[in-house]
PDB file with one MODEL, atoms N, CA, C and O in Angstrom:
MODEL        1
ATOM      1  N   UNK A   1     -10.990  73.382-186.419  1.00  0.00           N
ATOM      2  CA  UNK A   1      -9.773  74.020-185.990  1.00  0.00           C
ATOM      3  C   UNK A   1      -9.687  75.390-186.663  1.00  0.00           C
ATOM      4  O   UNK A   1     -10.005  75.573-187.838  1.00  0.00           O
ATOM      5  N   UNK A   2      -9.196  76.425-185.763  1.00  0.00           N
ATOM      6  CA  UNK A   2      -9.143  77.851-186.666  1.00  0.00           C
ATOM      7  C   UNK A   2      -8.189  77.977-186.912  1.00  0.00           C
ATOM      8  O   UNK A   2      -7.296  77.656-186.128  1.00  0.00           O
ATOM      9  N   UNK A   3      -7.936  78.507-188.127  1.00  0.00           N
ATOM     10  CA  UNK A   3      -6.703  78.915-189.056  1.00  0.00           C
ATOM     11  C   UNK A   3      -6.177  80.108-189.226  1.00  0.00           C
ATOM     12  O   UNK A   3      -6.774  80.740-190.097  1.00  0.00           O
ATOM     13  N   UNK A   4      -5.237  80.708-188.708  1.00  0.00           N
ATOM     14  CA  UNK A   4      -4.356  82.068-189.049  1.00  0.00           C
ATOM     15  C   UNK A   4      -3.629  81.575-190.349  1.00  0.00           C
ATOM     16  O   UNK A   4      -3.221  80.489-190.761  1.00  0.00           O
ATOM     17  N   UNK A   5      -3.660  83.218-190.930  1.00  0.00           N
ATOM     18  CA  UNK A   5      -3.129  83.137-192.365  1.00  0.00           C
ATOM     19  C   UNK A   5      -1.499  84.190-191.675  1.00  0.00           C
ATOM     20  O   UNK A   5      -1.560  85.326-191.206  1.00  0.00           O
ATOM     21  N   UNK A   6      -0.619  83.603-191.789  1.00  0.00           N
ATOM     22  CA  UNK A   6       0.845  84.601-191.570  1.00  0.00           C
ATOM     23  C   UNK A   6       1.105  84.935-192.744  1.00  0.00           C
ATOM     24  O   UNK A   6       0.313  84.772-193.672  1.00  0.00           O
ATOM     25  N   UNK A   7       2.702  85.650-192.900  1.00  0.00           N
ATOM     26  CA  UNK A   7       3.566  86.001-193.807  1.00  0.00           C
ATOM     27  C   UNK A   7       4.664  85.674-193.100  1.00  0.00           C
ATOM     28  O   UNK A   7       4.584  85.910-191.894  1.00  0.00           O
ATOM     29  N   UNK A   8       5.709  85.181-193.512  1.00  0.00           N
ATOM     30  CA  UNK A   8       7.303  85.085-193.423  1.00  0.00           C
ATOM     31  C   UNK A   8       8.060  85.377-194.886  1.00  0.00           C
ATOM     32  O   UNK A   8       7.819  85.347-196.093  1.00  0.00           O
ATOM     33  N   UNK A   9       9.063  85.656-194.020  1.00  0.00           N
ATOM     34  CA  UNK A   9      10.034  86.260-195.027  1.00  0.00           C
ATOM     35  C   UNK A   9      11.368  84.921-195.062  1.00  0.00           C
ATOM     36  O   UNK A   9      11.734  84.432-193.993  1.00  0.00           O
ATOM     37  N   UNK A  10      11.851  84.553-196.112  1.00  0.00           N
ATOM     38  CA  UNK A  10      13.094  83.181-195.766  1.00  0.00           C
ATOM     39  C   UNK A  10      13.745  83.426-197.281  1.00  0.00           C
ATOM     40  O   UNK A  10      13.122  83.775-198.283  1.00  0.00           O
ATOM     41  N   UNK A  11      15.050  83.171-197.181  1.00  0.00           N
ATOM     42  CA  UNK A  11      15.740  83.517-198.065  1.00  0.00           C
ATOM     43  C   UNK A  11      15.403  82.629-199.324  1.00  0.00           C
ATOM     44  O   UNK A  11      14.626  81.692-199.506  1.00  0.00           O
ATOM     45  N   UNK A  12      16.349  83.339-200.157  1.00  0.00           N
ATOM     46  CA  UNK A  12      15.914  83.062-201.793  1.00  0.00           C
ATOM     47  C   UNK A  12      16.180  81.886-201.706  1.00  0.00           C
ATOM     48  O   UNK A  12      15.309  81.108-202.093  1.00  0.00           O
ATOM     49  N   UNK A  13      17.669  81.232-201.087  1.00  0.00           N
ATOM     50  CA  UNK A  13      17.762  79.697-200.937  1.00  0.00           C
ATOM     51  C   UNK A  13      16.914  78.417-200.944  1.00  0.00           C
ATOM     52  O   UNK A  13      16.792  77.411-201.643  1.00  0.00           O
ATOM     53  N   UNK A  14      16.145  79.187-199.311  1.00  0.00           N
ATOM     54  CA  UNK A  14      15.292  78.350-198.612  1.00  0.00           C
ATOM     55  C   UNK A  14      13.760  78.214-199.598  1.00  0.00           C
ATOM     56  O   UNK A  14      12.989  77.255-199.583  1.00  0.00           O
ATOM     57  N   UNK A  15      13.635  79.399-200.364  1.00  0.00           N
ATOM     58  CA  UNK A  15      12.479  79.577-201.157  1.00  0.00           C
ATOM     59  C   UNK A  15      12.121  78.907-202.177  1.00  0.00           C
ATOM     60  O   UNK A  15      11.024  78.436-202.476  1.00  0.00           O
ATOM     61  N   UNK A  16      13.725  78.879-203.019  1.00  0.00           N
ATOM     62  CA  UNK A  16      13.887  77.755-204.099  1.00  0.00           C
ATOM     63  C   UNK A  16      13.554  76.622-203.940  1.00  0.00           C
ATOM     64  O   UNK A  16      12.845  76.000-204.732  1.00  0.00           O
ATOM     65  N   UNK A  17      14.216  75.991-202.435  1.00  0.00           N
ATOM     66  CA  UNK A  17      14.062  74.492-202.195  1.00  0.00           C
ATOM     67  C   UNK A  17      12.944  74.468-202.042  1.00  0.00           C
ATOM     68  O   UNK A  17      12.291  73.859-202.889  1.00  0.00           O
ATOM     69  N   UNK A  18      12.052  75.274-200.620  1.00  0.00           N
ATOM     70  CA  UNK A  18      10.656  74.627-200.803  1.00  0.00           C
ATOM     71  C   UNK A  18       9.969  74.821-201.956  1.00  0.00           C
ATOM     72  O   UNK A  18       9.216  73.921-202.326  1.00  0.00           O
ATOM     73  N   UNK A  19      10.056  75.659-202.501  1.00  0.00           N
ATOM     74  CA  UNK A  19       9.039  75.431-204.077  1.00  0.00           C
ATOM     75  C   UNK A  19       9.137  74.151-204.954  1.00  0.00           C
ATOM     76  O   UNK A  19       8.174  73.623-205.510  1.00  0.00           O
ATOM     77  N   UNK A  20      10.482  73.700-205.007  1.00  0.00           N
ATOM     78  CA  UNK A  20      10.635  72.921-205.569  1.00  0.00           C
ATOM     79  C   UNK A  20      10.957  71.327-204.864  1.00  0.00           C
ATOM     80  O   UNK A  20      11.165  70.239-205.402  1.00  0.00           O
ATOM     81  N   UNK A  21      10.905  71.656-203.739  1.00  0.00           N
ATOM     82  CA  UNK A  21      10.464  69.969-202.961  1.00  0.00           C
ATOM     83  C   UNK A  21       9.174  69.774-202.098  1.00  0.00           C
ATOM     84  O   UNK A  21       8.941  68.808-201.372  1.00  0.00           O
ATOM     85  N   UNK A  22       8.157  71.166-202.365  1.00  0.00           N
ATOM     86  CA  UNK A  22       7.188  70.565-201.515  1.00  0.00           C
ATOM     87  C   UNK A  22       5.823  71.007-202.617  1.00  0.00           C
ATOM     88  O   UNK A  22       5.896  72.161-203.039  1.00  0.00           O
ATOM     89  N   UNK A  23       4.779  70.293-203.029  1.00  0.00           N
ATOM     90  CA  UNK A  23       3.840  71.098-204.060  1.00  0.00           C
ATOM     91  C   UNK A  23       3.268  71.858-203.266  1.00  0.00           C
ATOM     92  O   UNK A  23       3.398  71.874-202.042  1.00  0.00           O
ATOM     93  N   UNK A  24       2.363  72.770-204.160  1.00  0.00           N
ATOM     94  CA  UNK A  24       1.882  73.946-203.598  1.00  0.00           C
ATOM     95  C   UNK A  24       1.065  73.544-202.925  1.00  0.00           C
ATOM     96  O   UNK A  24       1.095  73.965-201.769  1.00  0.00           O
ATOM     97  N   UNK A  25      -0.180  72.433-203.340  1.00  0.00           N
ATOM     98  CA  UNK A  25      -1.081  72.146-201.921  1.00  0.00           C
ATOM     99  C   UNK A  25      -0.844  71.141-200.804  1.00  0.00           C
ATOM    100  O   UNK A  25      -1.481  70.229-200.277  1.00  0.00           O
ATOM    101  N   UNK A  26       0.331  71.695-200.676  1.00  0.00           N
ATOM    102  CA  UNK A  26       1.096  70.458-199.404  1.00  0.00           C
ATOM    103  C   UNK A  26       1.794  71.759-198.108  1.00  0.00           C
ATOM    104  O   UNK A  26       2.088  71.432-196.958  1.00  0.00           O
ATOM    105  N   UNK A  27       1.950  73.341-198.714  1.00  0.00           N
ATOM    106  CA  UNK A  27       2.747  73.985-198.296  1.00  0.00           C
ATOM    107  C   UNK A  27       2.105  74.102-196.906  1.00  0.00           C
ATOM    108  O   UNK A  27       2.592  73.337-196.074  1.00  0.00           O
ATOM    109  N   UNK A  28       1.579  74.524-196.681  1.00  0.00           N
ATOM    110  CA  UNK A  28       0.896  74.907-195.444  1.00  0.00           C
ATOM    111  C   UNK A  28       0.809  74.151-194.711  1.00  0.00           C
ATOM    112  O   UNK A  28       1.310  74.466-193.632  1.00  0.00           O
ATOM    113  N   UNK A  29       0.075  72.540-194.792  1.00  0.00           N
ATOM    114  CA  UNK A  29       0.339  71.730-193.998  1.00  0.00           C
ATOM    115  C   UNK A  29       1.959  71.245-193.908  1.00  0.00           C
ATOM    116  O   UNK A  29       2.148  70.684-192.829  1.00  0.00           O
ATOM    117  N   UNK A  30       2.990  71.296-194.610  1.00  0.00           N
ATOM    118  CA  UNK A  30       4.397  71.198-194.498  1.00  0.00           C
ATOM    119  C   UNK A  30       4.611  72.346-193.463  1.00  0.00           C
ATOM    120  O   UNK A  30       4.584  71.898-192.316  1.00  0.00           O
ATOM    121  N   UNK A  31       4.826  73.768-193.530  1.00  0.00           N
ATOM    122  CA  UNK A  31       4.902  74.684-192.706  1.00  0.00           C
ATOM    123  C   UNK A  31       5.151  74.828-191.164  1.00  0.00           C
ATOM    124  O   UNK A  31       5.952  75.123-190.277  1.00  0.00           O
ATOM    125  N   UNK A  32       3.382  74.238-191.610  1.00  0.00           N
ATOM    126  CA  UNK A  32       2.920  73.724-189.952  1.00  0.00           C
ATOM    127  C   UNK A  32       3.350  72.404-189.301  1.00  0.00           C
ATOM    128  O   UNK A  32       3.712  72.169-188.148  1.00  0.00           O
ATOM    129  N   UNK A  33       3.272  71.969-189.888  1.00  0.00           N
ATOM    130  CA  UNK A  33       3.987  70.529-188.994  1.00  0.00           C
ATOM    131  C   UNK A  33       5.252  71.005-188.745  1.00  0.00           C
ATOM    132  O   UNK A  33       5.643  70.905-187.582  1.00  0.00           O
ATOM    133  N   UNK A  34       6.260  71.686-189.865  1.00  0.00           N
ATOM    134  CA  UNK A  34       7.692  72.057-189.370  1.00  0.00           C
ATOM    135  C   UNK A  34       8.014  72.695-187.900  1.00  0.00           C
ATOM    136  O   UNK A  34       8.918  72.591-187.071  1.00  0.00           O
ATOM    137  N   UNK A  35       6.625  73.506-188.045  1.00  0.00           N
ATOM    138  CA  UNK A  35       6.589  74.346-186.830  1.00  0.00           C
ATOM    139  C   UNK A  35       6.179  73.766-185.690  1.00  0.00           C
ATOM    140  O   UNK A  35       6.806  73.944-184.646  1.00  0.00           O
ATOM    141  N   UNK A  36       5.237  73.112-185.741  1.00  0.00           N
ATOM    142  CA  UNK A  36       4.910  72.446-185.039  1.00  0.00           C
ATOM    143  C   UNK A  36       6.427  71.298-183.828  1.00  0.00           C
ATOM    144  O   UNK A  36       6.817  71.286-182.661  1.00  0.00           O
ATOM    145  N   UNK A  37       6.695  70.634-185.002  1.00  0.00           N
ATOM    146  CA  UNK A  37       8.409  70.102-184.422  1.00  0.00           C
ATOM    147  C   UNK A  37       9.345  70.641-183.796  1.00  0.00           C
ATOM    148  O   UNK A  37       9.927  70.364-182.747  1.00  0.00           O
ATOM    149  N   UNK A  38       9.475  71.784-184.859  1.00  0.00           N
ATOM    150  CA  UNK A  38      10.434  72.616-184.340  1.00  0.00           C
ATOM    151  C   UNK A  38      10.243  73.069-182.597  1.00  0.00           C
ATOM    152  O   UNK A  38      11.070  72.936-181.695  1.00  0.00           O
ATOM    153  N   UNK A  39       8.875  73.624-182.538  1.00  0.00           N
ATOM    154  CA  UNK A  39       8.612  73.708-181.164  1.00  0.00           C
ATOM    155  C   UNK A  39       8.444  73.082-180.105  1.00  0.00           C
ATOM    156  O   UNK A  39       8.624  73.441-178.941  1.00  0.00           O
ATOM    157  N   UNK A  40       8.030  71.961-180.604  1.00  0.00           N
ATOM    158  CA  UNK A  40       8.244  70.399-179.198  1.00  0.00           C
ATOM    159  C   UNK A  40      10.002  70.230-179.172  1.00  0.00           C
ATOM    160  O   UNK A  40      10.436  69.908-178.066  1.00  0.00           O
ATOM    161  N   UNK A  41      11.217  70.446-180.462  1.00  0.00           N
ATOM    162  CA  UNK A  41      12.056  70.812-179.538  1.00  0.00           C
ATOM    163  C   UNK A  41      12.819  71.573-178.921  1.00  0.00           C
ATOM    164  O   UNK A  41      14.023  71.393-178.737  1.00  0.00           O
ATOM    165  N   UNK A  42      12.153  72.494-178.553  1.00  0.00           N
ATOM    166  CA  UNK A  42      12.610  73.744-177.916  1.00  0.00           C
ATOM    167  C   UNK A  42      11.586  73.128-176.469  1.00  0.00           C
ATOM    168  O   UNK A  42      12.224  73.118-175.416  1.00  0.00           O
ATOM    169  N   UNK A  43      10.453  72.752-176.388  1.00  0.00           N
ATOM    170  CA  UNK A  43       9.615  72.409-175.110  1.00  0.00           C
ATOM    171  C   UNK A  43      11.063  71.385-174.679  1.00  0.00           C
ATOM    172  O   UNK A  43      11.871  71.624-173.782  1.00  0.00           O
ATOM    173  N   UNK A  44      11.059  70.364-175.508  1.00  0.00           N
ATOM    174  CA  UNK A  44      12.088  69.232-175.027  1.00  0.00           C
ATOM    175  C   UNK A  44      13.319  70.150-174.550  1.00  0.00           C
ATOM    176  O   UNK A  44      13.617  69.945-173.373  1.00  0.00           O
ATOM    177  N   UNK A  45      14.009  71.005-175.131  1.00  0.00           N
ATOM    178  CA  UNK A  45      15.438  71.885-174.788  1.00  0.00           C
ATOM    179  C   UNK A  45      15.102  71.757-173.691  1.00  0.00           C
ATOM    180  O   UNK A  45      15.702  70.956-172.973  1.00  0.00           O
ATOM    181  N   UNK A  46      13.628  72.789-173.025  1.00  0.00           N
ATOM    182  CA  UNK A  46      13.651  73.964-171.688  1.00  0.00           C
ATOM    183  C   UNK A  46      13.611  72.739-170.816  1.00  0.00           C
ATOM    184  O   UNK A  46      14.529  72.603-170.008  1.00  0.00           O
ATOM    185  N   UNK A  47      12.337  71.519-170.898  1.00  0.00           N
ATOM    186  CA  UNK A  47      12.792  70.619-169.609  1.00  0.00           C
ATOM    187  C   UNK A  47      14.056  70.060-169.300  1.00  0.00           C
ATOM    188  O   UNK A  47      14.493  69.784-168.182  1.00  0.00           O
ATOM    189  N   UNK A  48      14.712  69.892-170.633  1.00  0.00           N
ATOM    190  CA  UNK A  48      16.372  69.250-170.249  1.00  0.00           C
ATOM    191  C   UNK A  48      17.321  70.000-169.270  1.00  0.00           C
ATOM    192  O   UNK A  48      18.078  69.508-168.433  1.00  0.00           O
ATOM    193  N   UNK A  49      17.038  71.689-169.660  1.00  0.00           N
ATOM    194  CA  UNK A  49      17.889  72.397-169.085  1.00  0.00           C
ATOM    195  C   UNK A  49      16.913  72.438-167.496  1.00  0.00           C
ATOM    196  O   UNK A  49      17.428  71.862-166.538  1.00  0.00           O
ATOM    197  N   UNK A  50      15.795  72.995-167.333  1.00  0.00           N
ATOM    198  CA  UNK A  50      14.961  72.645-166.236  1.00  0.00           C
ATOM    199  C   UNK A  50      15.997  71.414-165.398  1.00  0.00           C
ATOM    200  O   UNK A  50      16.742  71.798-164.497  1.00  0.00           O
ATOM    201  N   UNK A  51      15.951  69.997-165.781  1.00  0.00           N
ATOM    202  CA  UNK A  51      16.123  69.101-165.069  1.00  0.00           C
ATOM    203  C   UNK A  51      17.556  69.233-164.780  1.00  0.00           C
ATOM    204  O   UNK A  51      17.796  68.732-163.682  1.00  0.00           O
ATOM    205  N   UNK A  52      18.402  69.625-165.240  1.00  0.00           N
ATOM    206  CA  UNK A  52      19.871  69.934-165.191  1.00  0.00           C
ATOM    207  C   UNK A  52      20.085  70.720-164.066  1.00  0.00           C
ATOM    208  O   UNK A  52      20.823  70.470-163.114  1.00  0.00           O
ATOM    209  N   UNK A  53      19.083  72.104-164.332  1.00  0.00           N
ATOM    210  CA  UNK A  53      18.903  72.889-163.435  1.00  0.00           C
ATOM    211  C   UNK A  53      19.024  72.791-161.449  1.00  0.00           C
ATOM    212  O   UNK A  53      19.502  73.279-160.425  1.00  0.00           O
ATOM    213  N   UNK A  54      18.172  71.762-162.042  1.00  0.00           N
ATOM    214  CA  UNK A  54      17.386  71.217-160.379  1.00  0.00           C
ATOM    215  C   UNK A  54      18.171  70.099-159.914  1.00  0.00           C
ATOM    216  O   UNK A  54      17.740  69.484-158.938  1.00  0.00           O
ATOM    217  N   UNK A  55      19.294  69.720-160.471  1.00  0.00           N
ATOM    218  CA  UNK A  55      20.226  68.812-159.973  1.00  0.00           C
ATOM    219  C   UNK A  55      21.151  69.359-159.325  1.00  0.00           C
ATOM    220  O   UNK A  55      21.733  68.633-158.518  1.00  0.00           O
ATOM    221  N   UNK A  56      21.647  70.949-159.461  1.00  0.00           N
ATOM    222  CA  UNK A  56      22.526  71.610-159.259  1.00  0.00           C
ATOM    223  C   UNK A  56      22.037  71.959-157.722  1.00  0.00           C
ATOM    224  O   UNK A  56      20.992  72.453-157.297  1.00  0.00           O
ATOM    225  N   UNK A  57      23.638  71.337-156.848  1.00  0.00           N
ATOM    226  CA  UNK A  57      23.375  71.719-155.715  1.00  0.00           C
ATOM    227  C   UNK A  57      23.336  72.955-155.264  1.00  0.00           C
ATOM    228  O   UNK A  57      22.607  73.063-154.278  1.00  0.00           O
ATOM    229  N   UNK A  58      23.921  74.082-155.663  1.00  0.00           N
ATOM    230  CA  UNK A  58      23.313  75.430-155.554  1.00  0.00           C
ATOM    231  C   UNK A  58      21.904  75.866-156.014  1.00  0.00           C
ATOM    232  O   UNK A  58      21.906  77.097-155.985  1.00  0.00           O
ATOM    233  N   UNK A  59      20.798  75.444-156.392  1.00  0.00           N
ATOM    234  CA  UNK A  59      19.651  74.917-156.840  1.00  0.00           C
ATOM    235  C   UNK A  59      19.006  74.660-155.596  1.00  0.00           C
ATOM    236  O   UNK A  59      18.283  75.440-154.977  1.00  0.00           O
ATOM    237  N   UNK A  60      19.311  73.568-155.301  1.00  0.00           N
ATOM    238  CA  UNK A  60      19.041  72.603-154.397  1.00  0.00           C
ATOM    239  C   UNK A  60      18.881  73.248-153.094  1.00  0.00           C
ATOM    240  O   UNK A  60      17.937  73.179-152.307  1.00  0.00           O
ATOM    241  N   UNK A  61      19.901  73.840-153.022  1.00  0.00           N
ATOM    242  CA  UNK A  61      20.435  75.042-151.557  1.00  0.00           C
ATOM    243  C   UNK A  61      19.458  75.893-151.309  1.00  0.00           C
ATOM    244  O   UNK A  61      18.807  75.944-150.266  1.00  0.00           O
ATOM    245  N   UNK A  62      19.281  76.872-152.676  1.00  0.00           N
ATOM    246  CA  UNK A  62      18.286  77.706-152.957  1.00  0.00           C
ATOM    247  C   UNK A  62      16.601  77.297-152.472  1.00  0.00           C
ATOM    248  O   UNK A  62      15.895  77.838-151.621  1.00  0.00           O
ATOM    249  N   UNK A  63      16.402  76.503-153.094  1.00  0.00           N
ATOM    250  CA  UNK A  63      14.937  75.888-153.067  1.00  0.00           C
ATOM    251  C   UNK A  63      15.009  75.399-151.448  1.00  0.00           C
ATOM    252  O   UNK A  63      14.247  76.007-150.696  1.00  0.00           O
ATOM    253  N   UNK A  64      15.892  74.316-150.832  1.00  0.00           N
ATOM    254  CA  UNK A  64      15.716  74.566-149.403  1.00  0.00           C
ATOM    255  C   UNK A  64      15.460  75.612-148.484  1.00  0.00           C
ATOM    256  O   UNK A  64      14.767  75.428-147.484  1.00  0.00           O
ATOM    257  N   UNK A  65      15.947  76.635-148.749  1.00  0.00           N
ATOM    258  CA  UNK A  65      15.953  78.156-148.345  1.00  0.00           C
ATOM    259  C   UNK A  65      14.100  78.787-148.707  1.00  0.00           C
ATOM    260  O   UNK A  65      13.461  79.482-147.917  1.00  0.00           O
ATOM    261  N   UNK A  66      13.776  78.478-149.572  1.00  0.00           N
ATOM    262  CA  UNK A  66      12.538  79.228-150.055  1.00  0.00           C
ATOM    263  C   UNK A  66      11.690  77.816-149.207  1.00  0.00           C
ATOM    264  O   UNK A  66      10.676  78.272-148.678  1.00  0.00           O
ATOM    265  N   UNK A  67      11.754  77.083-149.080  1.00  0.00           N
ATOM    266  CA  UNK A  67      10.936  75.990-148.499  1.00  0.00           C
ATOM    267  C   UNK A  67      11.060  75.932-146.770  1.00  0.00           C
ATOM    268  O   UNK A  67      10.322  75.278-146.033  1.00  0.00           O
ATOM    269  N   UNK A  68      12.165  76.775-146.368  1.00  0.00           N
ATOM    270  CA  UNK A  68      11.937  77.012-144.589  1.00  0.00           C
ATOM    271  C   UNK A  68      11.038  78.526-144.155  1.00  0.00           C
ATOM    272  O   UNK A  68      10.496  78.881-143.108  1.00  0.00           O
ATOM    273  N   UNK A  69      11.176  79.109-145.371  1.00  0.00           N
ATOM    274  CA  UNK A  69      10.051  80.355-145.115  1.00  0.00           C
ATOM    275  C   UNK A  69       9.024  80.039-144.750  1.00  0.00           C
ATOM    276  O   UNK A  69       8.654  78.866-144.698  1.00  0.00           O
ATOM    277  N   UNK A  70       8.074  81.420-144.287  1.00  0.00           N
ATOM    278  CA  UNK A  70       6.675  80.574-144.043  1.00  0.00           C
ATOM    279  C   UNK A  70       5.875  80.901-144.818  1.00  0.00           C
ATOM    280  O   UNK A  70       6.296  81.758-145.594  1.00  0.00           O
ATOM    281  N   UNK A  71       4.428  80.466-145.038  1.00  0.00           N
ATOM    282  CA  UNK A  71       3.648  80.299-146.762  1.00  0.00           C
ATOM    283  C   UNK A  71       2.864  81.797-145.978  1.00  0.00           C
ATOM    284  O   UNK A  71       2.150  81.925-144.983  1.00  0.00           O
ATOM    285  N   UNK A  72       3.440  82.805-147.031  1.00  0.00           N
ATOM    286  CA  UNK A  72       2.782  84.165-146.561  1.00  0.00           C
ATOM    287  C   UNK A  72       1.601  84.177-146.609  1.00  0.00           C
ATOM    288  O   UNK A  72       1.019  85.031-145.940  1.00  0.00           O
ATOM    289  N   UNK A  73       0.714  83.096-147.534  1.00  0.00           N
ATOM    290  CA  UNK A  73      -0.926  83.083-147.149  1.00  0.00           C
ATOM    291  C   UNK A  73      -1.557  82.708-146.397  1.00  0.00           C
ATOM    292  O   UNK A  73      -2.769  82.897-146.499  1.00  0.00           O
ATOM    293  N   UNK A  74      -1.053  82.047-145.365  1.00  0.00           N
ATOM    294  CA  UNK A  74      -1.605  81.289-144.146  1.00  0.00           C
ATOM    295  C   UNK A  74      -1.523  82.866-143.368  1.00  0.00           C
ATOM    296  O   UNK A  74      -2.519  82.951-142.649  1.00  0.00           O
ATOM    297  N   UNK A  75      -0.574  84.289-143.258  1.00  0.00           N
ATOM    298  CA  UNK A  75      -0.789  85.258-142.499  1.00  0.00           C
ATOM    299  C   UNK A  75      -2.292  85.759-143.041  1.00  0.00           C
ATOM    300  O   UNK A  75      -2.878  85.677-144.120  1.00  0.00           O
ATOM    301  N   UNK A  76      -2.585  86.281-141.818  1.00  0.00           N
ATOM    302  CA  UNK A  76      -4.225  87.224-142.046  1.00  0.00           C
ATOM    303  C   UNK A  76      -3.637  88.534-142.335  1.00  0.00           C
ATOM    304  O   UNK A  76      -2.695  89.041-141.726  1.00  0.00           O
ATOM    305  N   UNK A  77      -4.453  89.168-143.582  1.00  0.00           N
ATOM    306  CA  UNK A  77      -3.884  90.636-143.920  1.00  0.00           C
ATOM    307  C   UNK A  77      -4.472  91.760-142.941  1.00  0.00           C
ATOM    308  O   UNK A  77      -5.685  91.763-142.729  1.00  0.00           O
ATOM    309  N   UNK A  78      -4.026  92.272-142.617  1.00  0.00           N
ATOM    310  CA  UNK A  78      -4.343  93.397-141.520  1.00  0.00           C
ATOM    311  C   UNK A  78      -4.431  94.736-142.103  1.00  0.00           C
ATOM    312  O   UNK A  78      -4.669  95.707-141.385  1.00  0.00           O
TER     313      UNK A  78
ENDMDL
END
């Protein structure tokens, strides 16, 4: 697996605690997994709102409308 080395910046707060609740050769893999989480739920957020989305009968209306057009690639370009 390849490894990027970052920098972040996090307040003196946040700095204290992790120094002192995570050891030093744990940081990185702590980091990353945080990040890692953090971002499956934001993936989880976008499908929730996605599916919310597509329930909405103005949605619904919409997408019927784009689905009676005709598939502009079936025209021959001239």
């Amino acid at each position: 697996m390849a490894v990027r080395k970052m920098t972040f910046s996090v307040s003196e707060a946040v700095a204290v605690q992790f120094l002192a609740c995570v050891p030093s050769r744990e940081r990185s893999r702590f980091v990353s997994e945080a990040l890692v989480a953090r971002l499956s739920e934001r993936d989880a957020d976008l499908i929730r709102a996605c599916d919310v989305a597509n329930q909405e009968l103005d949605v619904l209306e919409i997408e019927q409308e784009f689905d009676r057009l005709p598939d502009a690639a079936a025209e021959p370009w001239k």
